[in-house]
Gaussian input, Z-matrix of N, CA and C with variables (Angstrom, degrees):
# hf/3-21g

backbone

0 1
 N
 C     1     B1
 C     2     B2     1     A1
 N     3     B3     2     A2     1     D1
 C     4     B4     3     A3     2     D2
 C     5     B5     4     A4     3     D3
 N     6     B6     5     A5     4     D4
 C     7     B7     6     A6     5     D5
 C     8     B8     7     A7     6     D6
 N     9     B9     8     A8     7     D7
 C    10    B10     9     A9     8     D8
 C    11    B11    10    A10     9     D9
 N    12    B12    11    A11    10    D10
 C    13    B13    12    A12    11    D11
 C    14    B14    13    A13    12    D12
 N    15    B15    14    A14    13    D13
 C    16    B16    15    A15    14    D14
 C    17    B17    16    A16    15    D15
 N    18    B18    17    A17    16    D16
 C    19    B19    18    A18    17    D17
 C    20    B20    19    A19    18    D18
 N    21    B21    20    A20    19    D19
 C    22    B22    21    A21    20    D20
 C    23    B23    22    A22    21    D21
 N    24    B24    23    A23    22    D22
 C    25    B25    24    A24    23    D23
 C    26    B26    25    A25    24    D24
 N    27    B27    26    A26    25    D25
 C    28    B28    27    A27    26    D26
 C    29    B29    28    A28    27    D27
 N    30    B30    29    A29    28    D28
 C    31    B31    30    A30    29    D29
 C    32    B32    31    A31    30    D30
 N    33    B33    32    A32    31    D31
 C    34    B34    33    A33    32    D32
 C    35    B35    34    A34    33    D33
 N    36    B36    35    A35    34    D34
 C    37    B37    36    A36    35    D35
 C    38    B38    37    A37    36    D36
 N    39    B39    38    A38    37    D37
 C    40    B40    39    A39    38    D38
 C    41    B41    40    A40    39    D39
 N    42    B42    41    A41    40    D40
 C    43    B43    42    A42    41    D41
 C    44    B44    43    A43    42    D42
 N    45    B45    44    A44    43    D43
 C    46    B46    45    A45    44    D44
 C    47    B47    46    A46    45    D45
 N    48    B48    47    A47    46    D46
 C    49    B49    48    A48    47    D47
 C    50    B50    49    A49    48    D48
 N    51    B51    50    A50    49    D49
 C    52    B52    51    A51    50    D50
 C    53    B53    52    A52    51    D51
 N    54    B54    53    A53    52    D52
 C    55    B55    54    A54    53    D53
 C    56    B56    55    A55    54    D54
 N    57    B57    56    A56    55    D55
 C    58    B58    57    A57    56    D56
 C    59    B59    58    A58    57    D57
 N    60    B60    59    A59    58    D58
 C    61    B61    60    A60    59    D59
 C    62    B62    61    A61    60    D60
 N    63    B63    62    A62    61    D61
 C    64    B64    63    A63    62    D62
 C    65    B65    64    A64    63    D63
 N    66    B66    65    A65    64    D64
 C    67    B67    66    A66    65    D65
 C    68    B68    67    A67    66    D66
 N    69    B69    68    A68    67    D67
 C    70    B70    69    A69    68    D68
 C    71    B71    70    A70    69    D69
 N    72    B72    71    A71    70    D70
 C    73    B73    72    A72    71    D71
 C    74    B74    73    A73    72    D72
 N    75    B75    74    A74    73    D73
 C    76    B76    75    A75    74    D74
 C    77    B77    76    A76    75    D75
 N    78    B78    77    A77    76    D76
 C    79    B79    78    A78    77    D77
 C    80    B80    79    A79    78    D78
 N    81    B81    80    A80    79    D79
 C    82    B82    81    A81    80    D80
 C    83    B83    82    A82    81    D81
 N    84    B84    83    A83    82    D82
 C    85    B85    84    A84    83    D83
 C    86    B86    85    A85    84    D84
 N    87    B87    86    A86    85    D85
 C    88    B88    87    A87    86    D86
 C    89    B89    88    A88    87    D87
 N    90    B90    89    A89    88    D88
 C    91    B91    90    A90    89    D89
 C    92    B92    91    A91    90    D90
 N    93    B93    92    A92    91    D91
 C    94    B94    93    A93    92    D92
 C    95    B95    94    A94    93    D93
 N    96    B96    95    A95    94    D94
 C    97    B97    96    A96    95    D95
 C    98    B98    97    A97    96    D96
 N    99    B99    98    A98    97    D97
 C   100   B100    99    A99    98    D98
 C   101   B101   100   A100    99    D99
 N   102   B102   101   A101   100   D100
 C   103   B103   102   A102   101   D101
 C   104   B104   103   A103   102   D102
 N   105   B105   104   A104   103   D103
 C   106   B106   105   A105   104   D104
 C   107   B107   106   A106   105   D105
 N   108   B108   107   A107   106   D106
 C   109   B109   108   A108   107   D107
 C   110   B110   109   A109   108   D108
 N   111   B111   110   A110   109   D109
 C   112   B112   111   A111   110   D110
 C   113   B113   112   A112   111   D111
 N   114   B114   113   A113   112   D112
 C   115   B115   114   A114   113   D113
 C   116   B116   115   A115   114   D114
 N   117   B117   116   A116   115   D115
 C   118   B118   117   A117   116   D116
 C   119   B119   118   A118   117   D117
 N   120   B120   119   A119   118   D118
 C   121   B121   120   A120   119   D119
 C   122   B122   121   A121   120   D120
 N   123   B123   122   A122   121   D121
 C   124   B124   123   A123   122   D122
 C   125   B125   124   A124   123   D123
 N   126   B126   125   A125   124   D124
 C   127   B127   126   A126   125   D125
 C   128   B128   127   A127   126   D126
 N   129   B129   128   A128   127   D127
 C   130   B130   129   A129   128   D128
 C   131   B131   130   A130   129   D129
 N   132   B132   131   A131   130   D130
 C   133   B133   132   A132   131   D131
 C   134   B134   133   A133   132   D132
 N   135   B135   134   A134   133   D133
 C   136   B136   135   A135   134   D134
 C   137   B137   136   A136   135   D135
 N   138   B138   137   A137   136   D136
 C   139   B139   138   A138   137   D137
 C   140   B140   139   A139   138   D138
 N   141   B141   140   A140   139   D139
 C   142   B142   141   A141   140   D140
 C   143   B143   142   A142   141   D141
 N   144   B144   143   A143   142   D142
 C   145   B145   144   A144   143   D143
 C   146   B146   145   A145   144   D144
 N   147   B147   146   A146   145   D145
 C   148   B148   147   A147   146   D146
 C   149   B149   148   A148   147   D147
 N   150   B150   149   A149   148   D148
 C   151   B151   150   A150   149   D149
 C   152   B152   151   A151   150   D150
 N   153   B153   152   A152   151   D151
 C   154   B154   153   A153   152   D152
 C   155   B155   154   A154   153   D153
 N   156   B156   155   A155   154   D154
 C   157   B157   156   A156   155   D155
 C   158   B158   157   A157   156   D156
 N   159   B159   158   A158   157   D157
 C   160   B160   159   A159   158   D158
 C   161   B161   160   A160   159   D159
 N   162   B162   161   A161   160   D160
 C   163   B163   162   A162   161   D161
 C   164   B164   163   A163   162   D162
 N   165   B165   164   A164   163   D163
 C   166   B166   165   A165   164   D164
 C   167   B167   166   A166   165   D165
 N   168   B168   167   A167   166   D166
 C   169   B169   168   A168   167   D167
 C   170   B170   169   A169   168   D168
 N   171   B171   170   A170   169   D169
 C   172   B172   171   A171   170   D170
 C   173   B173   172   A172   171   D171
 N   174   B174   173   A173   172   D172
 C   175   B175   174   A174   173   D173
 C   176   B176   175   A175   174   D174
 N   177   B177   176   A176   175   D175
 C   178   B178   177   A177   176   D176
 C   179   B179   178   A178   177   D177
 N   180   B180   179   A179   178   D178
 C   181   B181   180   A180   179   D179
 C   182   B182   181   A181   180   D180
 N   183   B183   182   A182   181   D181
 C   184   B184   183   A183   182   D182
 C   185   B185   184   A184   183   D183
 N   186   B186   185   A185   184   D184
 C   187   B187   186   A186   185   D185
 C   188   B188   187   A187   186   D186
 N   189   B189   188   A188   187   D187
 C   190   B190   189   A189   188   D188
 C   191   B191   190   A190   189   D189
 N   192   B192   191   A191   190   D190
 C   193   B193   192   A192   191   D191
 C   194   B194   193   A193   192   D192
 N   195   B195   194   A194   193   D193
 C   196   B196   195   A195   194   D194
 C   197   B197   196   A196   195   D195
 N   198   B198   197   A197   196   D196
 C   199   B199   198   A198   197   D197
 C   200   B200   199   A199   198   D198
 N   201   B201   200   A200   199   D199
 C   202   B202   201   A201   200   D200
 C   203   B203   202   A202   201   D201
 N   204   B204   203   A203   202   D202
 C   205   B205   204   A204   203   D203
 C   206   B206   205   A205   204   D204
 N   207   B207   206   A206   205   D205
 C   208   B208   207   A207   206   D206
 C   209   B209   208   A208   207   D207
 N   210   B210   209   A209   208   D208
 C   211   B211   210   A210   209   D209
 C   212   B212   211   A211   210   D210
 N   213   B213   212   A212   211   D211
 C   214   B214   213   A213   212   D212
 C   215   B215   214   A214   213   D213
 N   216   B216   215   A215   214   D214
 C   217   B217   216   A216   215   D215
 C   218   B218   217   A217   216   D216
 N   219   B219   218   A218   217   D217
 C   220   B220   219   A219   218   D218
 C   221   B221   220   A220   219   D219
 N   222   B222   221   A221   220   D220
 C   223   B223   222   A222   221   D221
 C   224   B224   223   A223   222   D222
 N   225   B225   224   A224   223   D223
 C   226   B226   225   A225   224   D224
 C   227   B227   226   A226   225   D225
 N   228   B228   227   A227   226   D226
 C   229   B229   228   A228   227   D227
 C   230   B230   229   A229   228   D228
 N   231   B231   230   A230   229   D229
 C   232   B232   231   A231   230   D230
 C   233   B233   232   A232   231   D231
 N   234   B234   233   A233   232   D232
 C   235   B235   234   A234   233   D233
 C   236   B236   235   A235   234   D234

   B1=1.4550
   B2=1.5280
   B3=1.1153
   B4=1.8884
   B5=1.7785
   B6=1.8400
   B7=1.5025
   B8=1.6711
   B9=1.7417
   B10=1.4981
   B11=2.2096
   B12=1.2990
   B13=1.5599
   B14=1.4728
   B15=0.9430
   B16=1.6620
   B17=1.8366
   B18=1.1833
   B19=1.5903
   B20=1.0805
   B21=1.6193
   B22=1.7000
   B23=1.2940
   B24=1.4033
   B25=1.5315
   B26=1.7448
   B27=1.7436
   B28=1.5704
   B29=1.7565
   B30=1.3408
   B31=1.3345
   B32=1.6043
   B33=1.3867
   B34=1.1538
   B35=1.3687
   B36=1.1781
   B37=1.3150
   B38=1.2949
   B39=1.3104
   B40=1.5192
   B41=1.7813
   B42=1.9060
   B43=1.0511
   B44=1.5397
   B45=1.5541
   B46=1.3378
   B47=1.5307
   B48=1.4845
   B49=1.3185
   B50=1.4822
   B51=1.5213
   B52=1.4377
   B53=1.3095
   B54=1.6837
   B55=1.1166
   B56=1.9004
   B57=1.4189
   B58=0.6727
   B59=1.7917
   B60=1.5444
   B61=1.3697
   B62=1.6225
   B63=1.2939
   B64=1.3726
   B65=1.8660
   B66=1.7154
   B67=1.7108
   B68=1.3195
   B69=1.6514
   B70=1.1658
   B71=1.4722
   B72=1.4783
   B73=1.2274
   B74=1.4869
   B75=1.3917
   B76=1.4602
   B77=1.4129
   B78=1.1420
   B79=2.2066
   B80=1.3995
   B81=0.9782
   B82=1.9297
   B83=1.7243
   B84=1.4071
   B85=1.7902
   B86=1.4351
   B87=1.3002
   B88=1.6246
   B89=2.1357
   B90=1.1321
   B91=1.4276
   B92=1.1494
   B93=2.0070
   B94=1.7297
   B95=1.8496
   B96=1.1655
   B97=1.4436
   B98=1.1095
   B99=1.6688
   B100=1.2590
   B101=2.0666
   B102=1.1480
   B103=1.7705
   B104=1.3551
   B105=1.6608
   B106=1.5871
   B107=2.3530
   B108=0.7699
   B109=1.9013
   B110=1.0340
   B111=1.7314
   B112=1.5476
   B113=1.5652
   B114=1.0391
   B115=1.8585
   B116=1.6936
   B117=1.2072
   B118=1.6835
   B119=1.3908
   B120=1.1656
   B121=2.1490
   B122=1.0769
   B123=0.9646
   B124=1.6691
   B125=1.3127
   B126=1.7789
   B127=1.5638
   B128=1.4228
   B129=1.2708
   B130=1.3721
   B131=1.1494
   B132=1.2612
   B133=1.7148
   B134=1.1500
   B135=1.3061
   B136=1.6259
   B137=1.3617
   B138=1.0979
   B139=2.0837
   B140=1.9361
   B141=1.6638
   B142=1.4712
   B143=1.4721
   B144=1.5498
   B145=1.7732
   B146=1.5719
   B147=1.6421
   B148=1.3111
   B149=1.3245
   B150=1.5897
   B151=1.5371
   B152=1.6335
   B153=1.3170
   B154=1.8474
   B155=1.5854
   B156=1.5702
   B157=1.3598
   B158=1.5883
   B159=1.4990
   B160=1.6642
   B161=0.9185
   B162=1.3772
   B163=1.8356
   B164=1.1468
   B165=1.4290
   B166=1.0958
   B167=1.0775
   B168=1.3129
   B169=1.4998
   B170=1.7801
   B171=1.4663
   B172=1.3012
   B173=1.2994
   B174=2.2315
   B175=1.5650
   B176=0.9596
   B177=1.2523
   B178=1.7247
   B179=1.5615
   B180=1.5517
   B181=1.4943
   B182=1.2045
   B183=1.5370
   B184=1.8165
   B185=1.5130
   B186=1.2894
   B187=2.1274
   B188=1.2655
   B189=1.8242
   B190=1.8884
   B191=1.7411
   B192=1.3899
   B193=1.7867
   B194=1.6352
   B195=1.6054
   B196=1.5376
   B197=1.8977
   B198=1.5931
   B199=1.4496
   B200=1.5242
   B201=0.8342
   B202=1.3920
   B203=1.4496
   B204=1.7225
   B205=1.7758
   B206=1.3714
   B207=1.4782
   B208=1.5505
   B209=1.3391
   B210=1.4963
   B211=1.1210
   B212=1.9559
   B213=1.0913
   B214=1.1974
   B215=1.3520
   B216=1.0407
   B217=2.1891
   B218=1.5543
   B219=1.2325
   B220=2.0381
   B221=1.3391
   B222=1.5682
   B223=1.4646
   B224=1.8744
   B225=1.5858
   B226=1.4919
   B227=1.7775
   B228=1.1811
   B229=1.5378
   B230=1.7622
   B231=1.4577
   B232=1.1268
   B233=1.4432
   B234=1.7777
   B235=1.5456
   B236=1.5260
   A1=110.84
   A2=94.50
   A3=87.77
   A4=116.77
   A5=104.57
   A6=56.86
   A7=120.57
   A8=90.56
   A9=102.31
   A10=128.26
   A11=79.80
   A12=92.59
   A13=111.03
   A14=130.55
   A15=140.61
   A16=100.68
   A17=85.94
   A18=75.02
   A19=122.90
   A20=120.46
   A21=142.80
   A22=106.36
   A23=102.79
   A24=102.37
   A25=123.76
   A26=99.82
   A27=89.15
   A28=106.42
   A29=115.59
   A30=119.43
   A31=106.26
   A32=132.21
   A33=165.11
   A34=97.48
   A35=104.59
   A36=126.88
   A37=112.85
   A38=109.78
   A39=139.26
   A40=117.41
   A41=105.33
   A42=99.87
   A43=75.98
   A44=141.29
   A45=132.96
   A46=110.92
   A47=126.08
   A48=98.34
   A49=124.66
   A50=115.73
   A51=112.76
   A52=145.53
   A53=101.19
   A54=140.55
   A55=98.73
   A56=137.19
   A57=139.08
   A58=99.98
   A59=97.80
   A60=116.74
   A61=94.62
   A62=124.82
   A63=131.92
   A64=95.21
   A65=104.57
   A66=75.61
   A67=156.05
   A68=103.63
   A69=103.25
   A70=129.31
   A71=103.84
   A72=133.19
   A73=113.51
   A74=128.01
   A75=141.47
   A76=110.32
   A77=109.92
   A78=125.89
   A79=108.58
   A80=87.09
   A81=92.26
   A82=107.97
   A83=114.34
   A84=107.82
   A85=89.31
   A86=121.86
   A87=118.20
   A88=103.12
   A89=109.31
   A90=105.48
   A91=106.10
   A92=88.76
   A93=106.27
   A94=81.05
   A95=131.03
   A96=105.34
   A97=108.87
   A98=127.89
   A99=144.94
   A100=106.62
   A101=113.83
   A102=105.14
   A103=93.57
   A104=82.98
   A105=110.23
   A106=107.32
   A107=86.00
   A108=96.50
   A109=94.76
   A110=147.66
   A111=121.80
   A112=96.75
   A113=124.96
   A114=125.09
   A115=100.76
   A116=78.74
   A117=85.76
   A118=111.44
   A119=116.46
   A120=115.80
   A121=124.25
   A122=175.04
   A123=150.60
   A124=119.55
   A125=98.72
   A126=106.41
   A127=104.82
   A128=129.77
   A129=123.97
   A130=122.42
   A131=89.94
   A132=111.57
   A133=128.75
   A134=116.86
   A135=135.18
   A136=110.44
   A137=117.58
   A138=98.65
   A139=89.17
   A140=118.58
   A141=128.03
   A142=94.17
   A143=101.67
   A144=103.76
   A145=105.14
   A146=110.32
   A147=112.85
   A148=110.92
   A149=130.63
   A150=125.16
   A151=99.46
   A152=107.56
   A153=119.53
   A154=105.58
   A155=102.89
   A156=82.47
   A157=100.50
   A158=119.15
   A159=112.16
   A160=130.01
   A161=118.48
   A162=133.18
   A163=107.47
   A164=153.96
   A165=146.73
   A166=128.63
   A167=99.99
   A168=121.75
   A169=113.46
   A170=97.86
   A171=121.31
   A172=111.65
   A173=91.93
   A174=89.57
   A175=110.67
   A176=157.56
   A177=119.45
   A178=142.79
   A179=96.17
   A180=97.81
   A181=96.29
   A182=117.30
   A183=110.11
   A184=96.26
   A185=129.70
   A186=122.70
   A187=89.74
   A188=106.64
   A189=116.00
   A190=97.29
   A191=111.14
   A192=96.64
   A193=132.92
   A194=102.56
   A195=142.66
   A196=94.66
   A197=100.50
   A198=97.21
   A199=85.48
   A200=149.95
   A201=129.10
   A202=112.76
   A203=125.48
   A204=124.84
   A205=117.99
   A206=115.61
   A207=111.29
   A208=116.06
   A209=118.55
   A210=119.26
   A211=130.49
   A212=112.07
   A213=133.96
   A214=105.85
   A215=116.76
   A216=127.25
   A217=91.43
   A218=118.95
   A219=112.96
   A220=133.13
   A221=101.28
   A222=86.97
   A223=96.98
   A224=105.93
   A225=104.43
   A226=91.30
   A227=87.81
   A228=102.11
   A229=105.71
   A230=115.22
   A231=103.21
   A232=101.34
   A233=102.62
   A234=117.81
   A235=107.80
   D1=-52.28
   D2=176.57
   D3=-77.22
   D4=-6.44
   D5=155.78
   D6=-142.30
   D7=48.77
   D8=140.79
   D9=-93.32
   D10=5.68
   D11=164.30
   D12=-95.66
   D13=-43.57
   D14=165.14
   D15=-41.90
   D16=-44.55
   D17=-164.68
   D18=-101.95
   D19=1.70
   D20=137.81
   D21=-39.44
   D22=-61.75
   D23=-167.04
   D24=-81.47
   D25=-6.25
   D26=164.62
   D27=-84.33
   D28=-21.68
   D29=-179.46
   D30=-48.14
   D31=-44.83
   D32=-147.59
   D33=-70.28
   D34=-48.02
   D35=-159.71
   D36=-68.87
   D37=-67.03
   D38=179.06
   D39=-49.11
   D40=-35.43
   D41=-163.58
   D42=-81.21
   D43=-65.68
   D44=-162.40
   D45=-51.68
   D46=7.99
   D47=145.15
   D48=-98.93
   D49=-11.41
   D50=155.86
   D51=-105.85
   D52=27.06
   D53=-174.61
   D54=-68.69
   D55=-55.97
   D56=-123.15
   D57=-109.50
   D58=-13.63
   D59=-170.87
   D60=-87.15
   D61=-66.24
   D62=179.56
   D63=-38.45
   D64=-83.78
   D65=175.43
   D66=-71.08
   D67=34.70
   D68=155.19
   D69=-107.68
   D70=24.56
   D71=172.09
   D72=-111.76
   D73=2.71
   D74=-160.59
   D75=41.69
   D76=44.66
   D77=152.27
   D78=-103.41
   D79=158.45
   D80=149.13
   D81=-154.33
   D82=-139.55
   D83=-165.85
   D84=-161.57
   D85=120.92
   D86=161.04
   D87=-94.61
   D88=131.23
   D89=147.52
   D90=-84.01
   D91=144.27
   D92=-162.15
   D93=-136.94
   D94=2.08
   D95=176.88
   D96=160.36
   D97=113.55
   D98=165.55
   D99=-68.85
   D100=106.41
   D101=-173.97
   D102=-105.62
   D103=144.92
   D104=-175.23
   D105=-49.52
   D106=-19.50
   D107=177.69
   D108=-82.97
   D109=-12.66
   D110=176.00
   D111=101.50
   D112=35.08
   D113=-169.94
   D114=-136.05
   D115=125.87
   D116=175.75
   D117=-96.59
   D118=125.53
   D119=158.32
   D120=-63.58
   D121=0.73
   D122=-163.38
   D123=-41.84
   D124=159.82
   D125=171.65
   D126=-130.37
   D127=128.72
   D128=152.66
   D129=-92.37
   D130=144.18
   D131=179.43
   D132=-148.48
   D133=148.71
   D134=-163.24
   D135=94.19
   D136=-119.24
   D137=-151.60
   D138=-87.88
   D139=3.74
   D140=-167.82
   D141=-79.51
   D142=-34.80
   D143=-168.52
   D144=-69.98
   D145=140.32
   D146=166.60
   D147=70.62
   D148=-7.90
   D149=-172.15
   D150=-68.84
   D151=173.61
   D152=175.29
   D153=-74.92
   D154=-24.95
   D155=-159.32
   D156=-95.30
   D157=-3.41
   D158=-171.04
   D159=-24.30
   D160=-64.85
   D161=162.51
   D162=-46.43
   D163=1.77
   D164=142.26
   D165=-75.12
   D166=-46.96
   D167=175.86
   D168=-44.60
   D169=-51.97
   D170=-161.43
   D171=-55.43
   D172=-58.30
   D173=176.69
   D174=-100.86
   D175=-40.57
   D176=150.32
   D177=0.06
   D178=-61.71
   D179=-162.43
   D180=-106.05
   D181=-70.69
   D182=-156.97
   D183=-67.62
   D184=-67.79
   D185=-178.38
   D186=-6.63
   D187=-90.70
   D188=-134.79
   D189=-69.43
   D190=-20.47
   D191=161.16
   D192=-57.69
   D193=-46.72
   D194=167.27
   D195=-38.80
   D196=-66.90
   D197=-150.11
   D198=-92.09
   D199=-5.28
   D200=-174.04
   D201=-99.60
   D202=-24.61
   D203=138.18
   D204=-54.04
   D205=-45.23
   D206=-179.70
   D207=-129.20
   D208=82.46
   D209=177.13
   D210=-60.03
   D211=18.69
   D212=177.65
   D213=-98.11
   D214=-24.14
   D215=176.85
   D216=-63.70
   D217=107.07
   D218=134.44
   D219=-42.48
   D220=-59.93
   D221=175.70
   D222=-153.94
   D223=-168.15
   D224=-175.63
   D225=-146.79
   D226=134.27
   D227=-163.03
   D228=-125.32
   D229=136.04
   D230=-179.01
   D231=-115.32
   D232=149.31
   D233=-175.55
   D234=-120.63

């Protein structure tokens, strides 16, 4: 248990460093769920939600941020 809290909180981390980029696009990213398989949830939202480029966004920016603080993440999936 603690150390899927460890690794919540590097998740945490990672998105607030690309937290700041999305809103300067009027998006942002909620984490919605660290899964026991190593899969992260997020949701974007605001001008992030529904855009063309989300899936880019996603795996581009937030993933290789995601996996490159916590290389133990598989993948990052948006819900």
């Amino acid at each position: 248990m603690a150390e899927s809290k460890f690794i919540k909180e590097r998740v945490m981390k990672a998105l607030e460093r690309v937290r700041p980029y999305l809103q300067s696009d009027g998006g942002d990213i909620e984490l919605i769920e660290v899964a026991d398989d190593m899969s992260v949830k997020v949701k974007l939202t605001g001008a992030c939600h529904g855009c063309p480029y989300s899936m880019q966004t996603l795996k581009a920016g937030v993933e290789q941020a995601i996996m490159k603080e916590v290389p133990e993440i598989k993948r990052v999936i948006s819900v």
